[in-house]
C-alpha positions in Angstrom: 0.0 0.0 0.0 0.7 3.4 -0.8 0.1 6.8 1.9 0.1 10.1 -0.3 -0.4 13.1 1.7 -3.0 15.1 -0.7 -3.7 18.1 1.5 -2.0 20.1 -1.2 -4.6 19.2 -3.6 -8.2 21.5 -1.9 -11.2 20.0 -2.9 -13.6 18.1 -1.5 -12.7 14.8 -4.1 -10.3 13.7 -6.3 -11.0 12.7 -9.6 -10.9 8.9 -9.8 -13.2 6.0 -9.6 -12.5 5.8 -6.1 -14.2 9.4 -5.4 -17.1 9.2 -7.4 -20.0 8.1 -5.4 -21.3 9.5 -2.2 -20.0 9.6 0.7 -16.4 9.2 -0.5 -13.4 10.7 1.4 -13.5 14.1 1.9 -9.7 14.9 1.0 -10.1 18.5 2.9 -11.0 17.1 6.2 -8.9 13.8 5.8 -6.0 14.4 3.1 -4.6 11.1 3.4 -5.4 8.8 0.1 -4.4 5.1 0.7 -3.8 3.1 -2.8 -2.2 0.0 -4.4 1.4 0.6 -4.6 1.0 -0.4 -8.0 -1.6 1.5 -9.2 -1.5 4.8 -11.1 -0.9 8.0 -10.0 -2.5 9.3 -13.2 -5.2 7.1 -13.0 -5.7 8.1 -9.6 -5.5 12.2 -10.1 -2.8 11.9 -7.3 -0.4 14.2 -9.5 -0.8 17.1 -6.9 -0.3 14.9 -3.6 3.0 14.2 -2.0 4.1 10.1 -1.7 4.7 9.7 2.2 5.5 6.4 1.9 4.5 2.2 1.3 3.4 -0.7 3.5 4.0 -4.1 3.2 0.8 -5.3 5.3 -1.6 -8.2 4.9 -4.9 -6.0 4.7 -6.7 -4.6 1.7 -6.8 -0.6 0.4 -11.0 -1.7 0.7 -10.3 -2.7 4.2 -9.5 1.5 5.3 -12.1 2.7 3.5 -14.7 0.6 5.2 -13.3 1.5 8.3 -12.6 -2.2 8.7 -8.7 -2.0 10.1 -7.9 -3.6 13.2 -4.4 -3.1 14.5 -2.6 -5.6 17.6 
């Protein structure tokens, strides 16, 4: 997985698959985007935020965004 810190980036939503529906991550209130490392930064409109940094983990990208991380 992939941390980008998109804080730079102010508005509400990027532009990708990801942020289209409802309810999606508010990048102003919570500018931290979690991806695939492989996936695009194009594909993604993650051009204008800053790479933090990867994780080797054992959890999906789906798994954050349902708010379904547990950490031990």
């Amino acid at each position: 997985m992939a941390f980008f810190n998109c804080s730079s980036v102010r508005k509400r939503h990027l532009r990708n698959q990801d942020q289209t529906y409802q309810g999606s991550q508010d990048m102003i209130n919570c500018p931290i985007y979690v991806s695939k490392s492989y996936d695009s930064v194009l594909k993604l409109d993650l051009v204008s935020c800053t790479k933090m940094f990867d994780v080797n983990a054992s959890f999906m990208v789906s798994d954050l965004t349902d708010n379904l991380l547990s950490l031990t």
